[in-house]
TORKOL-4160 file (C-alpha; in steps of 0.2 Angstrom, whole numbers, padded with zeros to 4 digits, m for minus):
306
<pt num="1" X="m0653" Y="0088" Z="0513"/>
<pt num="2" X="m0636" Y="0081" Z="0503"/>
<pt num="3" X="m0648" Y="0071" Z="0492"/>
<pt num="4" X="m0659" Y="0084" Z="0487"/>
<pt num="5" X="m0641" Y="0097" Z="0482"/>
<pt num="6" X="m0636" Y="0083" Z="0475"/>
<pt num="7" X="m0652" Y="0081" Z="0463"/>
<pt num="8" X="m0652" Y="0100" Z="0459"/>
<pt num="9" X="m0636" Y="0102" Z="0449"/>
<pt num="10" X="m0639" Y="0087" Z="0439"/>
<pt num="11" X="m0656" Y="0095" Z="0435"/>
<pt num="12" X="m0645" Y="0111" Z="0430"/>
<pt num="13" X="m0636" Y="0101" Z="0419"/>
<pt num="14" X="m0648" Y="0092" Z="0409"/>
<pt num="15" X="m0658" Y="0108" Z="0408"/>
<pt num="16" X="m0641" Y="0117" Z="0400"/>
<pt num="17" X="m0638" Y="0101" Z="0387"/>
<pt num="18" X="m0654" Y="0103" Z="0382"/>
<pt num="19" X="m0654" Y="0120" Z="0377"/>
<pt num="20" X="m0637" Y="0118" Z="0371"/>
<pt num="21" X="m0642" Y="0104" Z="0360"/>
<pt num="22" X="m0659" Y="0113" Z="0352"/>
<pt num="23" X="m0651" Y="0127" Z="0342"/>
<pt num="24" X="m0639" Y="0114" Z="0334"/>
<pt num="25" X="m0655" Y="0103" Z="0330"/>
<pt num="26" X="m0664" Y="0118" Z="0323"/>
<pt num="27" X="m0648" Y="0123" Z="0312"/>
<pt num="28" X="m0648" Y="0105" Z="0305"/>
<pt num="29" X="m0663" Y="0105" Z="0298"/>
<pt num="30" X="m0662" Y="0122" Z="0290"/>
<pt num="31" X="m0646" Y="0115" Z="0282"/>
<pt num="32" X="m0655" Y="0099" Z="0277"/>
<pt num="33" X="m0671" Y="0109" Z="0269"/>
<pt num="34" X="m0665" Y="0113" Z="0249"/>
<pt num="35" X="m0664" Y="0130" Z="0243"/>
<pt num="36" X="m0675" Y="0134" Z="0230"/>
<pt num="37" X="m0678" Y="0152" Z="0220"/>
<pt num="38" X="m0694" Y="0155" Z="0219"/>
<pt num="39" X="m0700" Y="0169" Z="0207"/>
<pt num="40" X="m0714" Y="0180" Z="0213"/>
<pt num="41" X="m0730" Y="0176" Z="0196"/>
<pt num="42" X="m0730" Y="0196" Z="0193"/>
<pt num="43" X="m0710" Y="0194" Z="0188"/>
<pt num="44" X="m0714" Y="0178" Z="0177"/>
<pt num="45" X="m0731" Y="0187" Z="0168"/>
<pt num="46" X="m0720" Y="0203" Z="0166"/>
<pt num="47" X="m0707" Y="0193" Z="0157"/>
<pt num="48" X="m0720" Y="0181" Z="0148"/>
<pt num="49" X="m0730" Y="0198" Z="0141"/>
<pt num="50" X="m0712" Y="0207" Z="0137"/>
<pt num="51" X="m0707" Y="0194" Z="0126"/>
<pt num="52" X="m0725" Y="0190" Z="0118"/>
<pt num="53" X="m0726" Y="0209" Z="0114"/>
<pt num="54" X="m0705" Y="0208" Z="0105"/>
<pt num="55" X="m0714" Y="0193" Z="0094"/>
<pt num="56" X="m0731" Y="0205" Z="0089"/>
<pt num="57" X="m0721" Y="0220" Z="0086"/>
<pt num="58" X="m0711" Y="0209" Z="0075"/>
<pt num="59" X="m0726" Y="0202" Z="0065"/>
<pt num="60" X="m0733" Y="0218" Z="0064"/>
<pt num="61" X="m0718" Y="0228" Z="0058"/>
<pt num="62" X="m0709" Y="0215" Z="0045"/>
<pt num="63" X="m0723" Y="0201" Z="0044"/>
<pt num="64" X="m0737" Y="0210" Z="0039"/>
<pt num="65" X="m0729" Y="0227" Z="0031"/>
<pt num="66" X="m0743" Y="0239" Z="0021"/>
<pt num="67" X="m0748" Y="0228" Z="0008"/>
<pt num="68" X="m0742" Y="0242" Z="m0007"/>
<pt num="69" X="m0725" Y="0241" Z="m0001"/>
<pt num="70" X="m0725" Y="0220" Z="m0001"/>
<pt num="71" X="m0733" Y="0222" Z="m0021"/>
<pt num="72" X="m0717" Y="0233" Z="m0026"/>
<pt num="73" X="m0706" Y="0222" Z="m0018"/>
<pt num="74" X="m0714" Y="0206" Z="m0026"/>
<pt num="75" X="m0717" Y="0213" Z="m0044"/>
<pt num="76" X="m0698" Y="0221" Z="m0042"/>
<pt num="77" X="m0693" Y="0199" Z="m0038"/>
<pt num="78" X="m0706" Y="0193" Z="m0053"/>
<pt num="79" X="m0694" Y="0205" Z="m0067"/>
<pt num="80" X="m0677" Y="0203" Z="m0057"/>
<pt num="81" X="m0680" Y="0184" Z="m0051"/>
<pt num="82" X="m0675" Y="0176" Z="m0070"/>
<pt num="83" X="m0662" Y="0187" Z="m0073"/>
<pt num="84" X="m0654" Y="0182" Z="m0056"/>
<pt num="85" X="m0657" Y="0163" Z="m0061"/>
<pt num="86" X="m0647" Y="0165" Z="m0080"/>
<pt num="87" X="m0632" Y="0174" Z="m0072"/>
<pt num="88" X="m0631" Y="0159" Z="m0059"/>
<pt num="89" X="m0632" Y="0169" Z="m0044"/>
<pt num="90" X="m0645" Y="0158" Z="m0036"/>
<pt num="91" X="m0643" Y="0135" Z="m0035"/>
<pt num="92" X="m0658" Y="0126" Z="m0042"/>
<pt num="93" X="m0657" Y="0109" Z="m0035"/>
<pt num="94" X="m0670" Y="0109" Z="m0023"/>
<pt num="95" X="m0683" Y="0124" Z="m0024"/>
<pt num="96" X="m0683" Y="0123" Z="m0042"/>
<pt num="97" X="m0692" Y="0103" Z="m0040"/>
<pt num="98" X="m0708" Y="0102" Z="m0044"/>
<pt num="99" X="m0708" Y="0086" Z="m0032"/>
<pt num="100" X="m0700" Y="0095" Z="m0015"/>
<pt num="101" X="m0710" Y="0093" Z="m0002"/>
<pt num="102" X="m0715" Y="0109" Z="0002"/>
<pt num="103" X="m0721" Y="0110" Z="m0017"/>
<pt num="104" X="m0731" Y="0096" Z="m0014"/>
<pt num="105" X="m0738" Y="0093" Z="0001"/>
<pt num="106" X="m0742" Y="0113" Z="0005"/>
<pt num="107" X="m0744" Y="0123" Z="m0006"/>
<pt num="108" X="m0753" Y="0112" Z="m0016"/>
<pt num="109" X="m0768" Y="0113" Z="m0003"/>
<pt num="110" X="m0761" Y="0130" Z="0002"/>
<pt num="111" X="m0778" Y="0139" Z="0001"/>
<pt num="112" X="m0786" Y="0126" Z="0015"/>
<pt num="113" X="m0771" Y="0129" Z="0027"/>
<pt num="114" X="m0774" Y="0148" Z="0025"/>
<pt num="115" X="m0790" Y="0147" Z="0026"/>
<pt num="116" X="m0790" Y="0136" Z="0041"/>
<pt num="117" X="m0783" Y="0149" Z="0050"/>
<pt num="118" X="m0792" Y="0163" Z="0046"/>
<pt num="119" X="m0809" Y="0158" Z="0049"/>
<pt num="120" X="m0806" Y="0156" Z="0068"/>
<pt num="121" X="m0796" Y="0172" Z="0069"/>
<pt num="122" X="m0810" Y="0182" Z="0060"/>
<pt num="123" X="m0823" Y="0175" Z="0069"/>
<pt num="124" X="m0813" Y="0177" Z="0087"/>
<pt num="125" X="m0809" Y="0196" Z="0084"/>
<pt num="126" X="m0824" Y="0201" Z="0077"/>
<pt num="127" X="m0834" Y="0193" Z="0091"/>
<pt num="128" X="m0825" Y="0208" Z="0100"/>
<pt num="129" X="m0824" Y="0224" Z="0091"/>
<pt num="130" X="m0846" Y="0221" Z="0087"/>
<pt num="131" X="m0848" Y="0216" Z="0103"/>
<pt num="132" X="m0855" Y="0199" Z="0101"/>
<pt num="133" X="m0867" Y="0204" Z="0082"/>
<pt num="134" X="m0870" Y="0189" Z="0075"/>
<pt num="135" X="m0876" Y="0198" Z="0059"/>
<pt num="136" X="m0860" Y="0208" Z="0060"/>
<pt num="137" X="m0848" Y="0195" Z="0060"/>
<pt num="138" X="m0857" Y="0184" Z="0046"/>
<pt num="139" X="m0854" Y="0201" Z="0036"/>
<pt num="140" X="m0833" Y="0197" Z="0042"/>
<pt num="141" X="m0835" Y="0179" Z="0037"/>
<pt num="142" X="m0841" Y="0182" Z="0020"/>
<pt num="143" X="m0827" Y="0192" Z="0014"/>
<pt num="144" X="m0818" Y="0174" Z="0016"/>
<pt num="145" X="m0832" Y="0166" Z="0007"/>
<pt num="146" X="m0829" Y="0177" Z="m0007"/>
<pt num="147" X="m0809" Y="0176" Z="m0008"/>
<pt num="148" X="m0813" Y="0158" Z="m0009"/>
<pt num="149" X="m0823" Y="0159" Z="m0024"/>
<pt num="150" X="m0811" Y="0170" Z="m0032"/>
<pt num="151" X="m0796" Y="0160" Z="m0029"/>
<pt num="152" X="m0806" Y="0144" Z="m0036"/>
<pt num="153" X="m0814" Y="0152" Z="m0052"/>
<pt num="154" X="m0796" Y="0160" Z="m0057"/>
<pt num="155" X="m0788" Y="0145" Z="m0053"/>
<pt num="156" X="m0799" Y="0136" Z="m0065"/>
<pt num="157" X="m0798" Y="0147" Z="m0076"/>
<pt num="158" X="m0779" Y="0148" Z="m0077"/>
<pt num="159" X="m0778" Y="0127" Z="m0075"/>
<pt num="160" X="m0790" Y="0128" Z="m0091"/>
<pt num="161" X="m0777" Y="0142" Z="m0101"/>
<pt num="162" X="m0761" Y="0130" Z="m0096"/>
<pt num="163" X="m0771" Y="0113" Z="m0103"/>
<pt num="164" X="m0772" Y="0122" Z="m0120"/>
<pt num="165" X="m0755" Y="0134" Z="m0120"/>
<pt num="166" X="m0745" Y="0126" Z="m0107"/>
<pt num="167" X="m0729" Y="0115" Z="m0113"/>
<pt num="168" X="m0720" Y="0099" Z="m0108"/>
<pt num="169" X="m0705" Y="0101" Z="m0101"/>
<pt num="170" X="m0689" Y="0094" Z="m0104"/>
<pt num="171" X="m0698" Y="0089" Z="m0121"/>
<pt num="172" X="m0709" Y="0105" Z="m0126"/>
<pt num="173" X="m0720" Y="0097" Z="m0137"/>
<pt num="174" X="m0735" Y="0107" Z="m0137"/>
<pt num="175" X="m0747" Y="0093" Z="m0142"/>
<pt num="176" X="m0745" Y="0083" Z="m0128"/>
<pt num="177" X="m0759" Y="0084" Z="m0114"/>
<pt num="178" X="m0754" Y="0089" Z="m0096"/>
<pt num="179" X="m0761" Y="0074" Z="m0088"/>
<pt num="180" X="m0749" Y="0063" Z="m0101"/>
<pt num="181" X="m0736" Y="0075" Z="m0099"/>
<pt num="182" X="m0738" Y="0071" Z="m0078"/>
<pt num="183" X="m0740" Y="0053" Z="m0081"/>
<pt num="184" X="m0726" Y="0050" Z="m0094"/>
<pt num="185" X="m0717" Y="0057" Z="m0078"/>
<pt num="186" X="m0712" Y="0076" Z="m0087"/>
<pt num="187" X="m0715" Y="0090" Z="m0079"/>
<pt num="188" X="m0730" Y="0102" Z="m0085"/>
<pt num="189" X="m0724" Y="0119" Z="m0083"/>
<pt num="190" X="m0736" Y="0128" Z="m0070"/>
<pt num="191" X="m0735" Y="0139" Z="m0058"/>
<pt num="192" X="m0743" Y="0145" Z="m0040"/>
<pt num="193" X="m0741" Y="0164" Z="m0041"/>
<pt num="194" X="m0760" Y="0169" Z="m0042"/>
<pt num="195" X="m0766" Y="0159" Z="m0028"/>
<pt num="196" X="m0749" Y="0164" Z="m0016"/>
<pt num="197" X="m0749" Y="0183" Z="m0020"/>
<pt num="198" X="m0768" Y="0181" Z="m0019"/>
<pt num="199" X="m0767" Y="0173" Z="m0001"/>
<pt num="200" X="m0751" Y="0183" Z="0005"/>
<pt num="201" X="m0763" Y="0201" Z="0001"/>
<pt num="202" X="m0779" Y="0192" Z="0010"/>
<pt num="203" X="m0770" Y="0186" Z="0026"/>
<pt num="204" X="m0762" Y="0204" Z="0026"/>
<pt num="205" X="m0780" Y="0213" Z="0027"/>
<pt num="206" X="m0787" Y="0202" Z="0039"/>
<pt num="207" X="m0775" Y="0205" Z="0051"/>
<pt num="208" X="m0772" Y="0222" Z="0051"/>
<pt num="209" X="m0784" Y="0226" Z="0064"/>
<pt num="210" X="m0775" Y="0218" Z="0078"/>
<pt num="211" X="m0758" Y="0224" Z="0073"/>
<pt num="212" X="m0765" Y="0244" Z="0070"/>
<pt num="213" X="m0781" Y="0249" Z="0083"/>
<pt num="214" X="m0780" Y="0233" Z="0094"/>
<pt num="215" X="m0776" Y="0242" Z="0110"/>
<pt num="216" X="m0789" Y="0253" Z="0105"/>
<pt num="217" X="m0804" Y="0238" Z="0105"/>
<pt num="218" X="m0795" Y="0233" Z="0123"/>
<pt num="219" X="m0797" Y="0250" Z="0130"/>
<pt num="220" X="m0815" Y="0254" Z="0123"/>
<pt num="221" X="m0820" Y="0238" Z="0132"/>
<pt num="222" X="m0816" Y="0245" Z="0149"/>
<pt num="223" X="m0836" Y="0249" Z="0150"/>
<pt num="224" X="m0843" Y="0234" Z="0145"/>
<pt num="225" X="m0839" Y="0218" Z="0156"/>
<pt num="226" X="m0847" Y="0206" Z="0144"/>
<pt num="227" X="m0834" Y="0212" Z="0130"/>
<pt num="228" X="m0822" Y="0211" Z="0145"/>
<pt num="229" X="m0823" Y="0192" Z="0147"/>
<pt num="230" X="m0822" Y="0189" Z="0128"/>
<pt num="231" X="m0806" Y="0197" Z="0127"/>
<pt num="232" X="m0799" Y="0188" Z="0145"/>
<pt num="233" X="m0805" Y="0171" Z="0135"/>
<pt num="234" X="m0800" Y="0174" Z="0119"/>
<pt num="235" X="m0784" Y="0184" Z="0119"/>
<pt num="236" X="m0773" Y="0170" Z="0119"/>
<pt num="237" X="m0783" Y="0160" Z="0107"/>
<pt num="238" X="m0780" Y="0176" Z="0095"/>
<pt num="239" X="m0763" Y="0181" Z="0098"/>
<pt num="240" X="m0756" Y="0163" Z="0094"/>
<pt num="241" X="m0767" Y="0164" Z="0078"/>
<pt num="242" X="m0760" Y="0179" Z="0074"/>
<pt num="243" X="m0742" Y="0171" Z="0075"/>
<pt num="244" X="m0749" Y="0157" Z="0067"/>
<pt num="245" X="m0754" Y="0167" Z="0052"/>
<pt num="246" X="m0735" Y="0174" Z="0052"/>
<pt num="247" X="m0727" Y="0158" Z="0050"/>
<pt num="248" X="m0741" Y="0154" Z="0037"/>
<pt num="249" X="m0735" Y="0173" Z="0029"/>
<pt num="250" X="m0717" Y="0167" Z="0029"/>
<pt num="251" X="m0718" Y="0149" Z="0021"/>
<pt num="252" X="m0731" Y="0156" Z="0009"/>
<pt num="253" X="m0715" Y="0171" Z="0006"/>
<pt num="254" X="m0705" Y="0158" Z="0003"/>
<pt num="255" X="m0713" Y="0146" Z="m0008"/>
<pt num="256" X="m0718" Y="0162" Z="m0018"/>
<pt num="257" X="m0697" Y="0166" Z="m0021"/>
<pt num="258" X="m0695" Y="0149" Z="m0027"/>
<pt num="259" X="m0711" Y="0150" Z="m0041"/>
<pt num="260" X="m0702" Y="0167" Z="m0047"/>
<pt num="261" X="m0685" Y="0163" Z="m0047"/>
<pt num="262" X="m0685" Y="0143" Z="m0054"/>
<pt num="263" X="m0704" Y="0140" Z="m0060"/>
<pt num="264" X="m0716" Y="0148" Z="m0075"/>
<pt num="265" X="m0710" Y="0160" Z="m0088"/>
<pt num="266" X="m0708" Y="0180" Z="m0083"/>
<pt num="267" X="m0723" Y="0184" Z="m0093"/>
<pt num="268" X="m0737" Y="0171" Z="m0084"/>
<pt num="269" X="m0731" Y="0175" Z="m0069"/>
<pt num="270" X="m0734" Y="0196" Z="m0072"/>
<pt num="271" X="m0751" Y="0190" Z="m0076"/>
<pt num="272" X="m0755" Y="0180" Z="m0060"/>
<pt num="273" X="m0749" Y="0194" Z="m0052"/>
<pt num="274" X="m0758" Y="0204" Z="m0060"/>
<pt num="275" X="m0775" Y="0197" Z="m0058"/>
<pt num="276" X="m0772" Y="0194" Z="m0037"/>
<pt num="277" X="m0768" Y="0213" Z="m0035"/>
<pt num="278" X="m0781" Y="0218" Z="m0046"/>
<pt num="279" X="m0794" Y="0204" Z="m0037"/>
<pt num="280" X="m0788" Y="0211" Z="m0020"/>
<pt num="281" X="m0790" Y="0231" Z="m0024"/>
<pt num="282" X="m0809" Y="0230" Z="m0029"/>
<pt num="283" X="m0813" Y="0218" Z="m0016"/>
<pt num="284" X="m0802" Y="0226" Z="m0001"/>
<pt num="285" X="m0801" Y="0244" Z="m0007"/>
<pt num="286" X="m0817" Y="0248" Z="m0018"/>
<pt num="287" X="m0831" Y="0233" Z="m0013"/>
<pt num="288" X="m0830" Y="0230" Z="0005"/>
<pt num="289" X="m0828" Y="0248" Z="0009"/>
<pt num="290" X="m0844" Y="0253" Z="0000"/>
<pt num="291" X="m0858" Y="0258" Z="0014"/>
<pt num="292" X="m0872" Y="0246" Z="0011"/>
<pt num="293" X="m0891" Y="0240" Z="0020"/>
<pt num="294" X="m0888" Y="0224" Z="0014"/>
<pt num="295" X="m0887" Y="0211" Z="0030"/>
<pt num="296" X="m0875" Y="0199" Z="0019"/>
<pt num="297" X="m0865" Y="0211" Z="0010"/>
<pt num="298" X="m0846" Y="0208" Z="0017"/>
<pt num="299" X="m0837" Y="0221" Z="0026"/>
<pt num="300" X="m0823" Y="0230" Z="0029"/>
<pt num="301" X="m0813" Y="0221" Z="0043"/>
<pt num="302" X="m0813" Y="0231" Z="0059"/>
<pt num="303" X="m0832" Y="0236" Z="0054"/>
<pt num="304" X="m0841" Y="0238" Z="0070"/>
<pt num="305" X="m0847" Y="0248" Z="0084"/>
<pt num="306" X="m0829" Y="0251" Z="0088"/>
């Protein structure tokens, strides 16, 4: 009988170390596991969506602002742009090179970059608002066809006018050839204004659909799951062509300052101008909004069963 009281309370006491020692063992290793913050995915899409819609807002507000407004504001720099340059308001060490980098490695094959980009965005956005007609959307893609033809023939044509009245600068003789003038290492005074006005107006149109009546194409999709799946696809693929485009709208802005303020006389540049606003009103304002049967006649972006 002693030995078996004896056994009990050492039992007891085990049994009492033990439970004693399991919460301390069950508290080190909550102190030993690393605290991490962990953000539930609705917080991290909210904030992802907030600022993509910030950027969009920006582009379509400032970016791509009604194309009368930016024509004011860039035939108001083609008159003001030399007088700023003779009163030395403005340094013309870099933009005014002919041999910058931008000069000569964009802008030179400017119309491919622009093009590029647009084709992909056409194509992408009118795939939605006709609901996936082909016959539609080669309407859409021939509007770039024929800005493409107009940029080449004008630019030839305004290649051909500078070969026979253009001059070699810092010599201005008017007898010597452009290619000598290039190759004797003068600069042939030329200018980009037609093609960067040109392409600034043609990338303005194209993308005013998904700045303006976007959400409206989202919402009359509700209906139609196939149209549903193009835009759960395709919506990011668009929206960073759409800021693409804006940073294309921007250096193209740019490039376009430094042709009025350092390049070309006042007077060829008014008619550059002159011909991309006139090129882009009866093709964007007049010809594509005609109503036609033709099954190859271009369009007026955002035409469609929406």
């Amino acid at each position: 009988m002693s030995t078996v009281r004896s056994r009990q309370p050492t039992l007891i006491r085990k049994r009492s170390q033990s439970a004693a020692t399991a919460p301390s063992s069950s508290s080190t290793s909550s102190r030993k596991a690393p605290k991490t913050l962990n953000l539930p995915s609705s917080l991290t899409s909210d904030i992802c969506r907030i600022v993509e819609n910030v950027i969009l807002a920006f582009c379509r507000r400032i970016i791509f602002a009604p194309p009368t407004l930016k024509i004011f504001v860039y035939f108001s720099l083609i008159i003001i742009g030399p007088f700023l340059k003779d009163f030395h308001f403005l340094s013309n060490r870099s933009l005014s090179s002919k041999a910058n980098i931008l000069n000569k490695y964009i802008t030179k094959i400017g119309w491919a970059w622009s093009i590029i980009l647009l084709i992909p965005f056409v194509y992408l956005t009118s795939l939605i608002y006709t609901r996936g007609h082909y016959g539609l959307i080669f309407r859409h893609l021939m509007r770039l066809f024929i800005a493409t033809i107009i940029w080449s023939s004008i630019t030839a044509l305004f290649i051909r006018i500078e070969a026979l009245t253009g001059m070699c600068k810092p010599t201005n003789l008017r007898g010597i050839t452009s290619q000598l003038c290039r190759t004797s290492r003068y600069q042939w005074q030329e200018g980009h204004t037609f093609f960067l006005l040109y392409a600034l107006l043609v990338i303005n149109e194209e993308v005013k659909l998904y700045g303006e009546n976007w959400k409206k194409v989202e919402d009359a999709s509700k209906n139609n799951s196939i149209n549903q799946n193009r835009i759960r696809i395709f919506s990011i693929p668009i929206a960073i062509l759409y800021m693409l485009l804006a940073v294309l709208t921007i250096l193209w802005e740019f490039m376009l300052l430094s042709t009025v303020f350092y390049l070309y006389n006042i007077l060829h540049k008014l008619i550059a101008a002159s011909f991309a606003v006139f090129f882009w009103f009866i093709t964007y304002r007049y010809w594509y909004l005609q109503t036609t049967r033709s099954t190859i006649a271009p369009c007026a972006p955002g035409d469609g069963f929406f």
